[in-house]
KEKE-3310 file (N, C-alpha, C; in steps of 0.2 Angstrom, whole numbers, plus 5000, padded with zeros to 4 digits):
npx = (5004:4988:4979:4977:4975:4968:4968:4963:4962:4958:4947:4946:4944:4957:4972:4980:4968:4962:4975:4974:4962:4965:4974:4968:4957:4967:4972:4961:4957:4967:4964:4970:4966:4957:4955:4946:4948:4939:4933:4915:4908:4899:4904:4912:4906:4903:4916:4916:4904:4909:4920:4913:4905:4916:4917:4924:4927:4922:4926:4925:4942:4948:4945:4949:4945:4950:4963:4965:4962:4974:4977:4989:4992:4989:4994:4988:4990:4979:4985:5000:4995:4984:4991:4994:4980:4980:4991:4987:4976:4981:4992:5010:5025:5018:5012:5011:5017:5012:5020:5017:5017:5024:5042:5051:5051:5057:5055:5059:5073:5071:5064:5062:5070:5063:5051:5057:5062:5049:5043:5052:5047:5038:5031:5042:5042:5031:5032:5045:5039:5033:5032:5035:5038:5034:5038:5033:5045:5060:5070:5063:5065:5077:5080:5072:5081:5095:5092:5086:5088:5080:5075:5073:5064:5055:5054:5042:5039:5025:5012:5001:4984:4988:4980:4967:4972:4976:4986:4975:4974:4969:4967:4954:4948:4951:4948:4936:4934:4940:4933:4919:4924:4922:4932:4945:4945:4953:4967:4982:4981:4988:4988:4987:4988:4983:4982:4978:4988:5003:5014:5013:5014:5006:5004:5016:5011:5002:5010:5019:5007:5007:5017:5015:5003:4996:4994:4983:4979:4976:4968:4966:4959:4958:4958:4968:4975:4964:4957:4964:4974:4963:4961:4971:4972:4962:4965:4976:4971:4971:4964:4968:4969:4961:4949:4945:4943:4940:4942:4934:4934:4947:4954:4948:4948:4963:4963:4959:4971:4987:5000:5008:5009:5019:5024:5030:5034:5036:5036:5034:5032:5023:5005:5001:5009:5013:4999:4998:5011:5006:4997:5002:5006:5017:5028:5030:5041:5046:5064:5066:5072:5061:5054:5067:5068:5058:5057:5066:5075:5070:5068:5060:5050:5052:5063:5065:5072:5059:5054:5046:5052:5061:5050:5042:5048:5054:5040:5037:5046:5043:5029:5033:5039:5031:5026:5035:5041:5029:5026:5039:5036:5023:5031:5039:5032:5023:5033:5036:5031:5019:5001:5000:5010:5014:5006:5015:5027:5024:5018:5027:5037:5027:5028:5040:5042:5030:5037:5047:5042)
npy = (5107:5105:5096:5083:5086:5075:5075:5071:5074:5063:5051:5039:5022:5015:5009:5019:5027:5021:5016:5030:5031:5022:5026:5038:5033:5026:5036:5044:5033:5033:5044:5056:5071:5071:5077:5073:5075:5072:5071:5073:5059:5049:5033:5034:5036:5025:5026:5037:5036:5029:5033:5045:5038:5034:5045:5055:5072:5072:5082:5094:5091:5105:5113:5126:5129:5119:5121:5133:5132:5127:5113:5102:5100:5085:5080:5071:5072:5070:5068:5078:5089:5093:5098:5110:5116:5114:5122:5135:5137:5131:5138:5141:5130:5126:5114:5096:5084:5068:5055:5042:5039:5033:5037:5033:5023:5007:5008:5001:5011:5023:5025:5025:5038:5048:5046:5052:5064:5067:5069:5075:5089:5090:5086:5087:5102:5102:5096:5103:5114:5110:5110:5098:5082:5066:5050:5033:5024:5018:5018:5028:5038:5040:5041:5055:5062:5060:5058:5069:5080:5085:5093:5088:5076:5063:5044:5035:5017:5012:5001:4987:4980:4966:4958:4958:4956:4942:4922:4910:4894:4882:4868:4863:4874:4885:4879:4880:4893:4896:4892:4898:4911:4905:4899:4888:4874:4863:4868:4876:4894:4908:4922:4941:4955:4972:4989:4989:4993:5003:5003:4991:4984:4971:4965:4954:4942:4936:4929:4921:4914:4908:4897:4890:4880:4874:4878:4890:4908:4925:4940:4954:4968:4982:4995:5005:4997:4986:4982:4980:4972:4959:4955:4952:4941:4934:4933:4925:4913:4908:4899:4898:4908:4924:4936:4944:4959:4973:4972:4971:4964:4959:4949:4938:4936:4933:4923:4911:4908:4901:4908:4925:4936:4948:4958:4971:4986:4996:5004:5013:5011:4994:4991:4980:4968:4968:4965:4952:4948:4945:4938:4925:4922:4917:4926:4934:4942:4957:4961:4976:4991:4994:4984:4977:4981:4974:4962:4948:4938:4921:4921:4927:4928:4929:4936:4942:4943:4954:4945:4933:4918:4918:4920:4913:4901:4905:4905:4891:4887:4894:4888:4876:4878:4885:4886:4887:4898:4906:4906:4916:4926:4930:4932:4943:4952:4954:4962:4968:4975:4982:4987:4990:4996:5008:5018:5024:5027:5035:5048:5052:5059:5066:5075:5081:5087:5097:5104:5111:5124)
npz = (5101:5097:5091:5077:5062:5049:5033:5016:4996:4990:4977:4977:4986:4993:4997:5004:5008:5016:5025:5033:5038:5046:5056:5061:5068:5077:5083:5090:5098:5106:5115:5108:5101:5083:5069:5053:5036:5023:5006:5002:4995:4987:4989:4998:5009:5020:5025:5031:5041:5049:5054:5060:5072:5080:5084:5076:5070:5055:5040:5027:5017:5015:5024:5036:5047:5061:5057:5060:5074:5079:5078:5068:5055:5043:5030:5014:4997:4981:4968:4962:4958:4965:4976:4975:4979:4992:4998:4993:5003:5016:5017:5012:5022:5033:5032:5035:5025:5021:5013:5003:4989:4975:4977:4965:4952:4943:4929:4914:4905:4893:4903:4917:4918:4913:4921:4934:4930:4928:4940:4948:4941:4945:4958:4968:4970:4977:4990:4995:4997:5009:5030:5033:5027:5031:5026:5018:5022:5026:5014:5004:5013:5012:4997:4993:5002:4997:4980:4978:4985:4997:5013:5030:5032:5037:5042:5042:5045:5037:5044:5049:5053:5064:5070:5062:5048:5048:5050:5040:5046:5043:5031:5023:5025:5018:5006:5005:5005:4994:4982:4988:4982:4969:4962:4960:4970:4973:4967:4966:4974:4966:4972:4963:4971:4969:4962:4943:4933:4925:4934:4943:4932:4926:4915:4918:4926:4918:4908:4918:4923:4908:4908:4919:4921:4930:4940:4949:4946:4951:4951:4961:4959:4954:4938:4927:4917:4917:4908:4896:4901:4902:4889:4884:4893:4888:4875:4874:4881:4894:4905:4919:4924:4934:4937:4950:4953:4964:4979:4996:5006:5012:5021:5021:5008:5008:5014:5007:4998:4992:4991:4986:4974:4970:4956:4954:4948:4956:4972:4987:5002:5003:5006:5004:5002:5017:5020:5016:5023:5036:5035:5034:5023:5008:4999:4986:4975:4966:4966:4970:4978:4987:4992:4996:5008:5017:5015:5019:5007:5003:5016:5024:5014:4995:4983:4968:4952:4939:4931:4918:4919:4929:4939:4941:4943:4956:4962:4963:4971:4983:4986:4989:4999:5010:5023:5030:5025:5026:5039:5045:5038:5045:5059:5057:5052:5064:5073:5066:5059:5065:5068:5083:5090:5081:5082:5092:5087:5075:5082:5091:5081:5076:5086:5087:5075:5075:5085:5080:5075)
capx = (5000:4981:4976:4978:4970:4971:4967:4965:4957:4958:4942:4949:4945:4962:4979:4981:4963:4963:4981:4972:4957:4969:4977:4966:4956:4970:4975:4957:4954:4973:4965:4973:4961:4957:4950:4947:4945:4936:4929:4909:4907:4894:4907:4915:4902:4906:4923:4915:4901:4911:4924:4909:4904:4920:4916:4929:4925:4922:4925:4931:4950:4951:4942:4952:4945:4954:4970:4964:4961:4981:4980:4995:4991:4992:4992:4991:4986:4978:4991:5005:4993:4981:4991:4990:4973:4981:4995:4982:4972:4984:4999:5017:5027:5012:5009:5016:5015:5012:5019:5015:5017:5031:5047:5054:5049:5061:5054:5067:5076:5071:5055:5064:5074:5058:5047:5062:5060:5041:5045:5056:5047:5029:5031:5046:5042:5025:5038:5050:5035:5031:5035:5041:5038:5034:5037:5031:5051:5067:5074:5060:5067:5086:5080:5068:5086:5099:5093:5081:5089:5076:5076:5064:5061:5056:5053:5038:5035:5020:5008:4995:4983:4990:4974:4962:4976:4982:4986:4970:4977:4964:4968:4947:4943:4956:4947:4930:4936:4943:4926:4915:4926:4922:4939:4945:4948:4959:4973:4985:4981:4991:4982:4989:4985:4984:4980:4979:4992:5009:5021:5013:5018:5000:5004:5020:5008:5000:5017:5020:5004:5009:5023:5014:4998:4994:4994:4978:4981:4968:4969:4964:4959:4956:4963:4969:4974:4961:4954:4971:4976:4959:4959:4978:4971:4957:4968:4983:4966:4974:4960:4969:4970:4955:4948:4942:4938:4941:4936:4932:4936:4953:4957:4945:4953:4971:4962:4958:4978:4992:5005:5007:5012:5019:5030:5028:5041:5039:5033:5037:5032:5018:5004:4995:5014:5012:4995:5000:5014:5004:4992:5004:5008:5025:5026:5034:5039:5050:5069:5068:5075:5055:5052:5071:5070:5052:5058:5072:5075:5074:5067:5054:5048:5054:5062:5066:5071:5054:5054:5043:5055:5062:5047:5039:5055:5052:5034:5037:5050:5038:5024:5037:5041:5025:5024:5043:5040:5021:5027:5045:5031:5021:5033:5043:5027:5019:5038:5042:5024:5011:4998:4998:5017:5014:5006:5021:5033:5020:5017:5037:5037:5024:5029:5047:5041:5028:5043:5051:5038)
capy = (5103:5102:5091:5082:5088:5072:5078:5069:5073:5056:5051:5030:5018:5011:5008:5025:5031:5016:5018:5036:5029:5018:5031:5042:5027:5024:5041:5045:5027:5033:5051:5062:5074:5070:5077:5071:5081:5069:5071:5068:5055:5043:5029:5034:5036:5021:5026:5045:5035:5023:5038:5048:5032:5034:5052:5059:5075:5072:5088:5093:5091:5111:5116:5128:5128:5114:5121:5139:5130:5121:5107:5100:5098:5081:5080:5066:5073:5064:5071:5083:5098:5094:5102:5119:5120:5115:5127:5141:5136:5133:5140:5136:5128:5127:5106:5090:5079:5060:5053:5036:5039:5029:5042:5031:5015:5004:5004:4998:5015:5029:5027:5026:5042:5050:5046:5054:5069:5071:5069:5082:5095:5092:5086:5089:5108:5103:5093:5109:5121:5109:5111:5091:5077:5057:5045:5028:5019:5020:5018:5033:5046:5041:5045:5057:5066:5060:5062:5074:5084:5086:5092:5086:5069:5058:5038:5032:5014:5008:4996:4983:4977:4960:4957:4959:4951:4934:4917:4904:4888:4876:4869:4866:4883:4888:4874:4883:4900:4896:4889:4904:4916:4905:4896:4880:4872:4859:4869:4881:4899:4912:4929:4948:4961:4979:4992:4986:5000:5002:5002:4987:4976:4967:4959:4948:4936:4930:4927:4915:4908:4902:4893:4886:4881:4868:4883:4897:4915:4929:4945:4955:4976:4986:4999:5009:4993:4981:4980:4976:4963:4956:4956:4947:4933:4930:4928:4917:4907:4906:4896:4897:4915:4923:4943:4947:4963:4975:4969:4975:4959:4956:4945:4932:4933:4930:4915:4908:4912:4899:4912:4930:4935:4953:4958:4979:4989:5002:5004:5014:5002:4993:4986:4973:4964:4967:4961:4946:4943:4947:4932:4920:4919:4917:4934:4932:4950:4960:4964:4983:4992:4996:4978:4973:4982:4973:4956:4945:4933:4914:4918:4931:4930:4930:4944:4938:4949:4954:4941:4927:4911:4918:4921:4905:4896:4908:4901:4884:4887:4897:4886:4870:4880:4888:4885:4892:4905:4911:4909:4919:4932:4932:4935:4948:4958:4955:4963:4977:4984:4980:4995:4990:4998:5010:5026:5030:5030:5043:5053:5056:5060:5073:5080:5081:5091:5101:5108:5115:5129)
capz = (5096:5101:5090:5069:5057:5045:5025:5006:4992:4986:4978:4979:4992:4992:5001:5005:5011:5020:5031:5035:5044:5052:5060:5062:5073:5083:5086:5094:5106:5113:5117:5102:5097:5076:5065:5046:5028:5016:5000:5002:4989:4988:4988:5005:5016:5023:5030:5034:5045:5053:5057:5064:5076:5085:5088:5075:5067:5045:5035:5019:5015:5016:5029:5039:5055:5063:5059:5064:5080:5082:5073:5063:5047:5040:5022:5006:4990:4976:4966:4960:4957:4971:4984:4974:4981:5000:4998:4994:5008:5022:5017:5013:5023:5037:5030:5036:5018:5021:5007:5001:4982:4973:4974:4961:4949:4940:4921:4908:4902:4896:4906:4923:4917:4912:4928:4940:4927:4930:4948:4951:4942:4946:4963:4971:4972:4984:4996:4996:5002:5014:5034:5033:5026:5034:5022:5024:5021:5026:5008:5003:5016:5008:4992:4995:5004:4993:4976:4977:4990:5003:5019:5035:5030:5042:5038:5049:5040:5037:5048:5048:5060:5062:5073:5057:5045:5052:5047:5040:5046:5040:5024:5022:5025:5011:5002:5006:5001:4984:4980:4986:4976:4958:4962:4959:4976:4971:4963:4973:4972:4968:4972:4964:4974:4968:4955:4937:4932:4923:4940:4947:4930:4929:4910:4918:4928:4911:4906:4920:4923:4903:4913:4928:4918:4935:4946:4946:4946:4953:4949:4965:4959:4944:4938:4921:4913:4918:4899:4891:4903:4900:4883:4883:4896:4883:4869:4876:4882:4898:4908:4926:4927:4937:4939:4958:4953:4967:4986:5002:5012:5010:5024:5018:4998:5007:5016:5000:4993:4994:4988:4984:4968:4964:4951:4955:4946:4961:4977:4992:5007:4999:5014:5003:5006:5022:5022:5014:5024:5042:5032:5036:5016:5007:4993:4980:4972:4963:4968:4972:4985:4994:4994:4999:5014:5021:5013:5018:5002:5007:5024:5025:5007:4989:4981:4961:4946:4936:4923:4920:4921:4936:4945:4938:4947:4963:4964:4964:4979:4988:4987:4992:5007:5010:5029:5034:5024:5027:5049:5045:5037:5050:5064:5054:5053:5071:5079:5064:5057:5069:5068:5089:5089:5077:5084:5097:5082:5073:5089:5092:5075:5074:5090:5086:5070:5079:5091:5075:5074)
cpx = (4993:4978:4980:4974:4972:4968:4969:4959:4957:4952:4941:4948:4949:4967:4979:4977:4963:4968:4977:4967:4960:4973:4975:4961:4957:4972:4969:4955:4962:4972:4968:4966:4961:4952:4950:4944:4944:4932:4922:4907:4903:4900:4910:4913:4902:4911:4919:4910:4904:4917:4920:4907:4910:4922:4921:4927:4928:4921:4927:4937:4952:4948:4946:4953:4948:4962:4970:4964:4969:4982:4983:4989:4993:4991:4993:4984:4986:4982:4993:5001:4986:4984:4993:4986:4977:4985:4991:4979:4975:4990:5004:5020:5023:5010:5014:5014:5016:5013:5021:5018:5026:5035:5051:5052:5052:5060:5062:5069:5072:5067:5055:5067:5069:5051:5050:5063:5056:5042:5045:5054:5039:5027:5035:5046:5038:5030:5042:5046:5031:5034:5039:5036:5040:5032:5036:5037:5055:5070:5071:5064:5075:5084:5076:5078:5092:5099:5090:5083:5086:5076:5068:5061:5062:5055:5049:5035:5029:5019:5004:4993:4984:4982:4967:4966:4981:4978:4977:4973:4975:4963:4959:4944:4946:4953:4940:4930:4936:4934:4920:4918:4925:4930:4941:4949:4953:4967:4975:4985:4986:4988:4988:4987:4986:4980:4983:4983:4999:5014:5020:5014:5015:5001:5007:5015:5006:5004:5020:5015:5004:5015:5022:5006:4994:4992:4989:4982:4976:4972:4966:4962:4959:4960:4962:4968:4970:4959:4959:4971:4968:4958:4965:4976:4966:4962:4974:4978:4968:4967:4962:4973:4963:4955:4945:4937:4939:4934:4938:4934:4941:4958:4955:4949:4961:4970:4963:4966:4983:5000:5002:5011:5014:5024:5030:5034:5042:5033:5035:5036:5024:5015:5000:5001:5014:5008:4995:5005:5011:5000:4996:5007:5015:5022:5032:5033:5046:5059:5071:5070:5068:5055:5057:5070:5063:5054:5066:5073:5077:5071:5060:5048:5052:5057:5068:5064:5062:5054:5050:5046:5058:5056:5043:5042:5053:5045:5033:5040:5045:5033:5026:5039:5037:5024:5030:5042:5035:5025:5033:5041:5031:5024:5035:5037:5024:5026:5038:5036:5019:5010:4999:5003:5018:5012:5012:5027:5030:5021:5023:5036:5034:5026:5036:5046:5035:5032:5047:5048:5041)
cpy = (5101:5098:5089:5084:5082:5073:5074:5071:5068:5056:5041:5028:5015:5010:5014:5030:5025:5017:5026:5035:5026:5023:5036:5037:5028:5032:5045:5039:5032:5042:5057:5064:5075:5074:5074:5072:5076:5071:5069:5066:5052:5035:5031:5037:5031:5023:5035:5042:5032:5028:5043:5043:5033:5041:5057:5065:5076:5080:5089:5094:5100:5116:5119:5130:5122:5118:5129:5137:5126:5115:5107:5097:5091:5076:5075:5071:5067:5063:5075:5090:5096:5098:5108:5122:5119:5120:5134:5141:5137:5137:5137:5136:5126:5116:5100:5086:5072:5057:5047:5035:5035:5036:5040:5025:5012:5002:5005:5008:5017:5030:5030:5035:5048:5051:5050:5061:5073:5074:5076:5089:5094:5090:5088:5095:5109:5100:5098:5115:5116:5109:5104:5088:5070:5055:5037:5020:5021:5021:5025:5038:5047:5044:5049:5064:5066:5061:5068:5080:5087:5086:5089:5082:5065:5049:5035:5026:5012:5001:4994:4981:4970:4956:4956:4953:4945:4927:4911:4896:4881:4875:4868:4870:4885:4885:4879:4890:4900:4894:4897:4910:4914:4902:4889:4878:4867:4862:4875:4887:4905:4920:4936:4952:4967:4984:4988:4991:5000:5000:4995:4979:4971:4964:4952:4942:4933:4927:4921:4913:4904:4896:4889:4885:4875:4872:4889:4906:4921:4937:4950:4965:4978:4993:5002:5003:4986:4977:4977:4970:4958:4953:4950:4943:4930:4926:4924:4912:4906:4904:4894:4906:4920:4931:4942:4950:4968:4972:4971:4968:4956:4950:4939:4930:4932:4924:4910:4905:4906:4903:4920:4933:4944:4957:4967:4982:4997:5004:5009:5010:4999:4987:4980:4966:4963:4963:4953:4942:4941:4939:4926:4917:4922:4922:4931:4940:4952:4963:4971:4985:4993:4989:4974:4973:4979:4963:4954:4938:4927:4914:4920:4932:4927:4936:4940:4945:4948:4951:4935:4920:4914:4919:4915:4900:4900:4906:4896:4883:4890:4891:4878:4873:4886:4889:4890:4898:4910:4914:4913:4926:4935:4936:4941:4953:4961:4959:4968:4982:4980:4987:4995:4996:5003:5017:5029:5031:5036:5048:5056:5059:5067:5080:5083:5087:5097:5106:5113:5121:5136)
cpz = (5099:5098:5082:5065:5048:5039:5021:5006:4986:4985:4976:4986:4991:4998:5007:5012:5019:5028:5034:5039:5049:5057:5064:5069:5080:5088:5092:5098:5110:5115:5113:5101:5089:5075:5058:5041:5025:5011:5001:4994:4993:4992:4996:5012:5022:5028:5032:5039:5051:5057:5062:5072:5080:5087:5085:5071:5058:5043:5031:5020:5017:5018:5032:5045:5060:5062:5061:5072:5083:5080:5069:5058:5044:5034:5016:5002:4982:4970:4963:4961:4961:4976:4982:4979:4990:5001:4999:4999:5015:5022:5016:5018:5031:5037:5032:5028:5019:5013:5005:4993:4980:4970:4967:4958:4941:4933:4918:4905:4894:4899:4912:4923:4916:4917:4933:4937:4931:4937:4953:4949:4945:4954:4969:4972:4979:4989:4998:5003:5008:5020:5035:5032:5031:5027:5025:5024:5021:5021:5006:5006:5013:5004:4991:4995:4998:4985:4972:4981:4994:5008:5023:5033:5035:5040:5047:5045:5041:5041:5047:5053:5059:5066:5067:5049:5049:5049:5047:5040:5044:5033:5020:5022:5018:5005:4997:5000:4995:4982:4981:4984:4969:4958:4964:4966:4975:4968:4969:4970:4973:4968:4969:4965:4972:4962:4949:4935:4927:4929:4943:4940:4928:4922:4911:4919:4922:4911:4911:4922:4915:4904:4917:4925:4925:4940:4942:4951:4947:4954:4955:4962:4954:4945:4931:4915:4916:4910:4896:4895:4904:4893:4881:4886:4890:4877:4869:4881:4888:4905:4917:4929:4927:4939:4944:4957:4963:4975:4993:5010:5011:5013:5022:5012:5001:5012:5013:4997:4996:4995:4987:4978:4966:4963:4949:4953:4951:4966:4981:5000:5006:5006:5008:5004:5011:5026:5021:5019:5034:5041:5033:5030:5011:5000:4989:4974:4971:4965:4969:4978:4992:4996:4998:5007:5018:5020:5015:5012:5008:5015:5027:5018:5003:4984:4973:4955:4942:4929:4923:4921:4925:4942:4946:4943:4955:4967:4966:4969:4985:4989:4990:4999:5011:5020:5033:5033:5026:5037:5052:5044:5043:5056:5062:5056:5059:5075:5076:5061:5060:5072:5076:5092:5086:5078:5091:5091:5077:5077:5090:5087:5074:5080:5089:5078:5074:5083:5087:5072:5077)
residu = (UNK:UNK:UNK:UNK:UNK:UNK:UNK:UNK:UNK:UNK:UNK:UNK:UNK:UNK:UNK:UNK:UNK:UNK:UNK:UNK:UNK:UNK:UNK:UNK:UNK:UNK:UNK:UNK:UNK:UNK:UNK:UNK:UNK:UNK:UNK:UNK:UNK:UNK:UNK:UNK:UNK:UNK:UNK:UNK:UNK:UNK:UNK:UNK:UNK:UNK:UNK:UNK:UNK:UNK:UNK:UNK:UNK:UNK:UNK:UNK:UNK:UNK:UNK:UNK:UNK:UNK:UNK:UNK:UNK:UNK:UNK:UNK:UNK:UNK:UNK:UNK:UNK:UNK:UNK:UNK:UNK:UNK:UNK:UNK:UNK:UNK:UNK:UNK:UNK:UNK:UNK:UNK:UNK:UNK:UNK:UNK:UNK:UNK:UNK:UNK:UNK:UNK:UNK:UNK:UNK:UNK:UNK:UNK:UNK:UNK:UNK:UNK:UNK:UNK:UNK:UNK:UNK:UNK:UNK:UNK:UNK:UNK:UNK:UNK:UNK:UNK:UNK:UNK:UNK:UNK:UNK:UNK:UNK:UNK:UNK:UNK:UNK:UNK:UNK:UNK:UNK:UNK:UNK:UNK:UNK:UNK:UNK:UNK:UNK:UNK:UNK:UNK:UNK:UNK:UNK:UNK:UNK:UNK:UNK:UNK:UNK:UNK:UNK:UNK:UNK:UNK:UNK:UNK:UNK:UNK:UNK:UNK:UNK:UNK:UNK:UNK:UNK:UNK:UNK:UNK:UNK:UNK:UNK:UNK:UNK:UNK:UNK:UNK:UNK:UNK:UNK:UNK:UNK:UNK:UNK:UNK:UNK:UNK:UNK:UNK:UNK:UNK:UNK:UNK:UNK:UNK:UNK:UNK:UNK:UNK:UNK:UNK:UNK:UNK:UNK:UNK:UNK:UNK:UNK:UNK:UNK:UNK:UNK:UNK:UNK:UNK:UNK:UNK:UNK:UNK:UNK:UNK:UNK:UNK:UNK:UNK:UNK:UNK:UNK:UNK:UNK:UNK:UNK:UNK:UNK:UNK:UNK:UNK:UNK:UNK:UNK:UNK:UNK:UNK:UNK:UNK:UNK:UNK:UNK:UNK:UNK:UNK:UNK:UNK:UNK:UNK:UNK:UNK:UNK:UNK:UNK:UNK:UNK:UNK:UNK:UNK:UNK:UNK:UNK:UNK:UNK:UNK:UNK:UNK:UNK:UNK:UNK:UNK:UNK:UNK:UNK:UNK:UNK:UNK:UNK:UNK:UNK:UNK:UNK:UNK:UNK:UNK:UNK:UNK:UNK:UNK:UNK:UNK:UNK:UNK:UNK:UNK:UNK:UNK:UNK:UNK:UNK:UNK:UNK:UNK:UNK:UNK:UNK:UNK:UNK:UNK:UNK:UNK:UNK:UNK:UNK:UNK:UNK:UNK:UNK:UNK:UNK:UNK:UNK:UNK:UNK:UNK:UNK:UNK:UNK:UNK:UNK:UNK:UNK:UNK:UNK:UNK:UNK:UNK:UNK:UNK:UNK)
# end
């Protein structure tokens, strides 16, 4: 393997794009030779300058000089029928597939029965023609193997730099924050982080900040359903629930945060929890198997069926044991996903799949 060749044609600054800089970063200070295929957008010049700056070479997603040269291939697509065009390009079973995407998400029936449908026929074939897949959860690679029947699954979980997310321990800074976000400094804020979307559930908060009318609520990212759940806060007049609006400083908005608030119907290992919990702040989130395995109920977090009076009641525990909880966070994240730890478990990985050529 002489070098990575790391690929999306995402055209989101998000989670995703994000952990791929991350990596790609880390992969060139520790000497990796990288390269990375980005989409030139206006919008991600940014991450294509600042990747150039540490000397890494930016070109399109399906460029094929880099893997003409020995580079492993290392691929997220934006979806399902985007990696058509990388199949035509590099070839089957020639691609590592890094896959992030939710393998499964726990809507009420027939939804969940209908998503695991889609799944299988629109995706599940790109994962087949692939040489192996890293997912980024040990539950993922179970079910990724066990009901999909895939082979060549590895589970390399996701990481944050705990260095860039960590605890604000000044209850006047927090005070500060809420204030220069448009937020009521007096009141204890519950931040939710993510796309405004169906999987991530973005109506329930209404529904408990009508429960917790003493407790504000901030809406952290945009999405599909931004409009709608805008439209519902105006008319249950819900005066302690607060749009962000998508943000680019996110250590700051979890400075601000007493709590984290998310009630996601599906995940595969979701870093804005991590970020939150790296922040030193007690989460409060949905009982599914991606969240189970990063959350210990009670010690490390929250983990409460998605319904408004339980998560209402889960809120209120959190924010009464806000200090146990945020510093149980904390350490869990600094021992089991710190980005610092995180490229020798990739690296095995690739090279262990590399050898299978």
């Amino acid at each position: 393997m002489k070098g990575i060749f790391i690929a999306t044609d995402t055209p989101l600054i998000g989670g995703v794009l994000t952990y791929l800089r991350d990596i790609a970063l880390r992969l060139s200070a520790s000497g990796i030779s990288v390269a990375v295929g980005l989409r030139n957008l206006p919008h991600l010049i940014p991450i294509i300058d600042e990747l150039r700056q540490h000397s890494i070479h930016v070109t399109h997603p399906f460029d094929v000089t880099f893997f003409q040269h020995g580079y492993l291939p290392l691929i997220t697509g934006y979806g399902p029928f985007s990696y058509r065009r990388f199949f035509s390009t590099f070839g089957k079973k020639n691609l590592v597939l890094l896959v992030h995407d939710q393998v499964d998400i726990y809507y009420p029936q027939p939804f969940q029965f209908l998503y695991r449908l889609g799944y299988r026929y629109l995706q599940v074939p790109n994962l087949q023609n692939a040489r192996a897949i890293i997912t980024v959860s040990h539950w993922a690679k179970s079910f990724l193997q066990d009901f999909y029947g895939l082979a060549q699954v590895y589970a390399v979980p996701n990481a944050v730099d705990v260095h860039r997310f960590r605890p604000e321990l000044s209850k006047e800074n927090r005070r500060e924050r809420k204030e220069s976000l448009g937020l009521r400094p007096e009141k204890d804020l519950i931040l939710i982080p993510g796309r405004l979307s169906p999987e991530k559930n973005p109506f329930l908060p209404l529904r408990v900040a009508q429960l917790l009318p003493e407790i504000d609520f901030a809406y952290v990212g945009t999405g599909e359903l931004e409009g709608p759940v805008r439209l519902a806060q105006k008319a249950l007049r819900l005066g302690n629930v607060f749009f962000l609006g998508k943000r680019y400083d996110m250590p700051n908005v979890y400075a601000a945060a007493d709590a984290v608030l998310q009630p996601t119907l599906g995940e595969n290992q979701s870093l804005s929890t991590l970020e939150a919990m790296a922040c030193g702040l007690p989460v409060i989130t949905s009982d599914i198997p991606a969240q189970r395995e990063i959350i210990n109920h009670r010690q490390t977090g929250v983990l409460s069926p998605p319904e408004p009076k339980h998560m209402a009641k889960w809120i209120l525990y959190a924010l009464e044991n806000r200090e146990e909880l945020g510093n149980n966070a904390r350490a869990y994240v600094v021992l089991h996903h710190n980005l610092d730890f995180y490229l020798p478990r990739l690296l095995s990985t690739l090279n262990e799949i590399a050898a299978l050529i």
